[in-house]
C-alpha positions as CSV (number, residue, x, y, z in Angstrom):
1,X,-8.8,-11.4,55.5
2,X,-6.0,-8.7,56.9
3,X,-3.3,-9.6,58.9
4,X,-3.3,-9.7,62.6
5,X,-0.7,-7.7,63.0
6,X,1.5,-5.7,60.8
7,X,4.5,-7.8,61.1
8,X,2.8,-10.3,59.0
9,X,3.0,-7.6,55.6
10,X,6.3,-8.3,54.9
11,X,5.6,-12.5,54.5
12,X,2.8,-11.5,52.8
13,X,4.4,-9.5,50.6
14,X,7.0,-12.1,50.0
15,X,4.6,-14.3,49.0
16,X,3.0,-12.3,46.3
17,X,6.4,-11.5,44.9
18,X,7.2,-14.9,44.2
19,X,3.6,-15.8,43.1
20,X,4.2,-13.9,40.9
21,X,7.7,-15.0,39.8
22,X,6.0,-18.5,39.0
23,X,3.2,-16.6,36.9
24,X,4.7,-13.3,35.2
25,X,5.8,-15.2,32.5
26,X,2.5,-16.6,30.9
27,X,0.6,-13.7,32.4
28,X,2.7,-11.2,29.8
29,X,2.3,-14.4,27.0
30,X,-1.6,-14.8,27.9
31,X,-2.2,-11.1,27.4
32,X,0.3,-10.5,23.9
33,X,-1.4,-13.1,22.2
34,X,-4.9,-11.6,23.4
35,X,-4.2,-8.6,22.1
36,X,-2.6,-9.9,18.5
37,X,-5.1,-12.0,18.2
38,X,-8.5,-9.6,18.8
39,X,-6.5,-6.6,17.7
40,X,-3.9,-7.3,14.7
41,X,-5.3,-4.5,12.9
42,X,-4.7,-1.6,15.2
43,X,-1.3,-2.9,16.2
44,X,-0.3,-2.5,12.4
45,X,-1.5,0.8,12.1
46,X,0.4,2.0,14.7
47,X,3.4,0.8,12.9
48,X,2.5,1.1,9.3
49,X,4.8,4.0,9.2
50,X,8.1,2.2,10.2
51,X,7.1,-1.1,8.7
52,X,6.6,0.2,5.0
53,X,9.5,2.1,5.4
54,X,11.5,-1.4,6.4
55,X,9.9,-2.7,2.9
56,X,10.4,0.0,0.9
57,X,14.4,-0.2,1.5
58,X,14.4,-3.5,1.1
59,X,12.8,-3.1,-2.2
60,X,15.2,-0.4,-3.8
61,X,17.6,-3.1,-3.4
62,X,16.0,-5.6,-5.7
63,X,15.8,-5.2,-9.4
64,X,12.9,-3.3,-10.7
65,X,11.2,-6.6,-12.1
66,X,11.7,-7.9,-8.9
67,X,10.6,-5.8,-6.7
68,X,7.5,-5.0,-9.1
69,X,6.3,-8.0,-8.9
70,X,6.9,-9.4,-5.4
71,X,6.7,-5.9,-3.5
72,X,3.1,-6.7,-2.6
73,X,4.2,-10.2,-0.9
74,X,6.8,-9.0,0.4
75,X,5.0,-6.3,2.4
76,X,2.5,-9.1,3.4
77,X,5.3,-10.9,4.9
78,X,6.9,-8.1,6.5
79,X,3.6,-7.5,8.7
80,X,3.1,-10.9,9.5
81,X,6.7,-11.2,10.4
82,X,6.2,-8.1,12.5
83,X,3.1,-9.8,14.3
84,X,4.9,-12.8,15.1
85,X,8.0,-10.6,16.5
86,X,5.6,-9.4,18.7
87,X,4.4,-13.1,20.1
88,X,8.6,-13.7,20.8
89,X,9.1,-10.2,22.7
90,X,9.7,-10.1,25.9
91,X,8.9,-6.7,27.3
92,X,10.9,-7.3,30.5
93,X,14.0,-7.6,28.5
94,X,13.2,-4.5,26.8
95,X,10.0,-1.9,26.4
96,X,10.9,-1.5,22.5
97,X,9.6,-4.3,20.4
98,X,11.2,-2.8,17.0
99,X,14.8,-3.5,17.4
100,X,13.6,-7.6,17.0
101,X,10.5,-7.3,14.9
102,X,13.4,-5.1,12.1
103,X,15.8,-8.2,12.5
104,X,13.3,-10.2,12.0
105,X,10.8,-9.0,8.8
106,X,14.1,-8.2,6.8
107,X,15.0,-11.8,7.4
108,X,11.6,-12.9,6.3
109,X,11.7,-11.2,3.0
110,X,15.4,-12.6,2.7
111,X,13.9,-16.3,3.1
112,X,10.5,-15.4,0.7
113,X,12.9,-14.9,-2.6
114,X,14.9,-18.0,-1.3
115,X,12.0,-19.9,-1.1
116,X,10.8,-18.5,-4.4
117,X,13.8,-19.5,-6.5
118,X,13.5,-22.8,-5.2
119,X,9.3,-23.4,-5.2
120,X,9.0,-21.2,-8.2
121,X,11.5,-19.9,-10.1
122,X,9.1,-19.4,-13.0
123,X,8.0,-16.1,-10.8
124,X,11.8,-14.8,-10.5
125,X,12.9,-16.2,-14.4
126,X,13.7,-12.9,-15.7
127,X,15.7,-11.9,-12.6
128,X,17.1,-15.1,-12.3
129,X,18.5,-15.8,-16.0
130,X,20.1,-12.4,-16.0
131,X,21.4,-11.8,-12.7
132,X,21.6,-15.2,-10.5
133,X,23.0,-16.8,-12.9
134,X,25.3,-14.6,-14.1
135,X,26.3,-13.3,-11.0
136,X,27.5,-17.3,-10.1
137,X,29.8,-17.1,-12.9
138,X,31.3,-14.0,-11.6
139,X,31.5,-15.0,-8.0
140,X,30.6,-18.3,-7.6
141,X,31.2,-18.4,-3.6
142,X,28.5,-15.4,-3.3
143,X,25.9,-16.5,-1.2
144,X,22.2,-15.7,-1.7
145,X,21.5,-13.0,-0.5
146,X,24.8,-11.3,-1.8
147,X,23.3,-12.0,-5.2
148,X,20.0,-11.3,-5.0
149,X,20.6,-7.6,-3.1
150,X,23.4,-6.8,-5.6
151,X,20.6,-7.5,-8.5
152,X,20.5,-4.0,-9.4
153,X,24.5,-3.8,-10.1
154,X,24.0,-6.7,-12.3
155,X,21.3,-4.9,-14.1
156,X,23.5,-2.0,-14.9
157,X,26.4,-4.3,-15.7
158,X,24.3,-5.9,-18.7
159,X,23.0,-2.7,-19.8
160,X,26.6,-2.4,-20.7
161,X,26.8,-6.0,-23.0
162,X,25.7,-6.2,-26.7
163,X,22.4,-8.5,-27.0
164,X,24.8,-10.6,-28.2
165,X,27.1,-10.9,-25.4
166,X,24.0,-11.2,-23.5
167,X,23.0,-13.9,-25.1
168,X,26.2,-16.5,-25.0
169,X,26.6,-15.4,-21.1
170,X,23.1,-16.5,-20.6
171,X,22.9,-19.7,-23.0
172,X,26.5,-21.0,-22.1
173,X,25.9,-20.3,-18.3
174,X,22.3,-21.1,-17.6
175,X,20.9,-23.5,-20.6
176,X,24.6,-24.9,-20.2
177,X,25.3,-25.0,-23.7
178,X,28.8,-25.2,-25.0
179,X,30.6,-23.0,-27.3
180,X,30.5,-24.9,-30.0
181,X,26.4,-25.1,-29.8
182,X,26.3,-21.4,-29.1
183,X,28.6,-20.9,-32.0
184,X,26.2,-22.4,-34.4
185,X,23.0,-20.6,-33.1
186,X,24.6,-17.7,-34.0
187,X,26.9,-18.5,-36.9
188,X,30.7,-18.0,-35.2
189,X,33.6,-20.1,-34.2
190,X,33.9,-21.8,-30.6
191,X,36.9,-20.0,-30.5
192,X,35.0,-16.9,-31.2
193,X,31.9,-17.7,-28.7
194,X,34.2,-17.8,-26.0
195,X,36.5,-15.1,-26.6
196,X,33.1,-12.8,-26.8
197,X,31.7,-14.8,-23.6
198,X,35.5,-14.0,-21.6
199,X,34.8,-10.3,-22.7
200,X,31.4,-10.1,-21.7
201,X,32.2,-11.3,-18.1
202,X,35.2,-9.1,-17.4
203,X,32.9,-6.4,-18.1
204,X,30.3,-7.6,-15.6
205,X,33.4,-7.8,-13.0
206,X,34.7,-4.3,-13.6
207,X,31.3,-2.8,-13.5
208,X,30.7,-4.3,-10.0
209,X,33.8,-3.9,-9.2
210,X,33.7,0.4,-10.0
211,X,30.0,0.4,-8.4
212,X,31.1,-1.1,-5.2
């Protein structure tokens, strides 16, 4: 029914724009969650592009094992992540979802090799015996994700070790055998074992230390 007279369009008006108010909110919510939900696969076309780029960098960070093996989950949880940025956007506060859904996924693959090491570590071993680990004994206040993105360094720094330097690092540190068990496995003085094991470690910290 229209107004009586036109000075009854500006209450009107009025009204509608705080109707609204009330309702934008879960109008906006209503129709992102429509539209993830019927159409997830034509949203991640759209930005397969930017989102395989984000996991692809992420990747080259990892050692080669790593990302070898994981890259497929990892690019699984970057999408999903990216979805779920999408649920949390708020287009009012900005029209360009990206910014939170980058945050976001390289957070998400961040918290996938934490959860990893902790659920499975069988899936990480051979990253995780020679690099973790030995990265602990080089910088034991590192945190995670220090260690697991500076992987590759720690690659390049064993490179540099004899297998048998390799070795004690890894028994002494990880299997937390002593230098006097390590010394019989491989038929040298404790004195010896750690004096090779001291060696072995100052090179891992002047490699990183060159590299950075």
């Amino acid at each position: 029914m229209l107004p009586e007279n036109n000075d009854q369009l500006p209450k009107l008006h009025l009204a509608e724009e705080k109707l609204w108010e009330k309702v934008e909110s879960d109008v906006i919510s209503a129709i992102k969650q429509y539209l993830i939900k019927t159409h997830p696969g034509e949203i991640l076309k759209k930005f397969k592009s930017r989102i395989n780029s984000v996991v692809s960098v992420y990747l080259r960070k990892l050692p080669t094992h790593v990302a070898t093996s994981e890259g497929d989950d990892l690019a699984n949880v970057a999408r999903i992540e990216f979805l779920e940025a999408l649920r949390v956007w708020d287009p009012r506060k900005g029209l360009d979802p990206w910014p939170l859904a980058l945050a976001r996924m390289t957070g998400a693959m961040r918290d996938h090799l934490r959860y990893l090491t902790k659920a499975d570590p069988s899936r990480l071993y051979d990253w995780v015996t020679s690099a973790a680990y030995i990265y602990m004994t080089v910088n034991s206040s590192a945190g995670f994700e220090t260690k697991i993105e500076r992987g590759i360094q720690l690659k390049s720094a064993l490179e540099l070790l004899s297998e048998q330097e390799r070795k004690i690092v890894v028994w002494h540190y990880k299997d937390d055998h002593t230098f006097k068990e390590i010394g019989d496995k491989v038929e040298l003085s404790e004195s010896q074992v750690s004096r090779i094991y001291n060696q072995a470690v100052s090179k891992i910290k002047k490699t990183i230390q060159l590299q950075n």
